[in-house]
C-alpha positions, 0 to 999 in steps of 0.5 A: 164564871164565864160560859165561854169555851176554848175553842180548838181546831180540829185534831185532823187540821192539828196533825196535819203537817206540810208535805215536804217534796223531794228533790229530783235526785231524792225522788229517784234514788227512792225509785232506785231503792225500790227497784233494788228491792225488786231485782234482790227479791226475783234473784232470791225466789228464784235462786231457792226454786233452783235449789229445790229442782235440783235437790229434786230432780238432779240430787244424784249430781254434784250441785254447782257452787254457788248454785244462784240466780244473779239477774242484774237490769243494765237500764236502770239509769235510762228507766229512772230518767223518765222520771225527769219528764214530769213538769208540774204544769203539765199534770193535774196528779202529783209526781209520785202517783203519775209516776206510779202509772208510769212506771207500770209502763216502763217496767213492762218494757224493759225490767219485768221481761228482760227477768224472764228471758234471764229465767229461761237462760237458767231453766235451761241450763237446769235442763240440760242436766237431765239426760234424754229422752226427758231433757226438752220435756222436763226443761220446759217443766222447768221454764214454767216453774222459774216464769211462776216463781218470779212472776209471783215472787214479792218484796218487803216494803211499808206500802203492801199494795205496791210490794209485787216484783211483777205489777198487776197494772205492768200487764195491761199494755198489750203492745209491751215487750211484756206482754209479747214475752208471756204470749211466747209461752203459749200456743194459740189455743192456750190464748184462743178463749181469752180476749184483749180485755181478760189478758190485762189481768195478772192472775189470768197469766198466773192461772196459766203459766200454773196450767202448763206448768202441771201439764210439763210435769205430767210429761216428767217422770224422773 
């Protein structure tokens, strides 16, 4: 009887299949997807936050119907056209994960603030509901509480890592309309201890807009 074995290639080398690329428009009608997701989420986070202060705060008025955040992003067809600037030649990283950064940068141009200056348009209108002395007080109450909500709001997808409305990486740039949009929240002194490197984080922003968003409330009392 022969001592000689079967010889079988390696169960990783047998799952391995080739990677089949998509076309241009395959590629950004996923991005679009993706980015459909996004605007579904923010609207839903917050539209749920906007009934929650109104049930709150103003239950003693006839709640508008629908009462409903419908932000809509205009650009999206000039922000999915960058993707045709890669060229394979040109870059030593595949499309998705060049893309992956670049849209970070796009985002922060374009998407992630124009959601927040549609949050303040809403927050105030909610606050204009409240009859003075405590309007101007509890609308800023209410810009912080919807800038928290869509900051942090997040939407169903395979990729965990990637399922943030607001990406972690969109907050390093700091010349980005996004950045400018968060800097208007505060004064100087809120931003004085915090150099260039501490403000490409995400959670210090979420830290915050939280701070000031208690100190609103403080100033409230409906």
């Amino acid at each position: 009887m022969s001592n000689l074995t079967a010889s079988y290639p390696p169960k990783s080398a047998r799952r391995q299949r080739p990677k089949i690329e998509k076309s241009n428009d395959e590629f950004k009608q996923h991005e679009r997807v993706l980015m459909g997701k996004r605007n579904s989420e923010v609207n839903n986070s917050v539209t749920k936050k906007l009934h929650v202060l109104w049930n709150q705060y103003l239950h003693h008025k006839p709640k508008p119907n629908p009462l409903e955040f419908t932000f809509v992003y205009h650009n999206i067809d000039k922000y999915l056209s960058v993707c045709d600037n890669y060229e394979p030649s040109q870059h030593k990283d595949p499309k998705q994960k060049w893309w992956n950064n670049q849209k970070a940068s796009e985002m922060s141009q374009g998407f992630l603030p124009s959601v927040l200056h549609a949050t303040d348009e809403i927050a105030q209108y909610i606050g204009s509901q409240i009859d003075e002395p405590l309007q101007q007080e509890f609308t800023r109450y209410c810009i912080y509480e919807l800038l928290e909500t869509a900051i942090t709001s997040v939407f169903s997808t395979m990729r965990s890592g990637s399922n943030e409305v607001f990406l972690r990486t969109s907050f390093q740039y700091s010349k980005a309309n996004l950045r400018k949009k968060l800097v208007s929240y505060f004064t100087d002194q809120d931003l004085r201890p915090f150099d260039l490197k501490a403000r490409k984080k995400k959670d210090l922003w979420c830290k915050l807009i939280k701070q000031k968003k208690r100190k609103m409330f403080s100033c409230i009392s409906i």
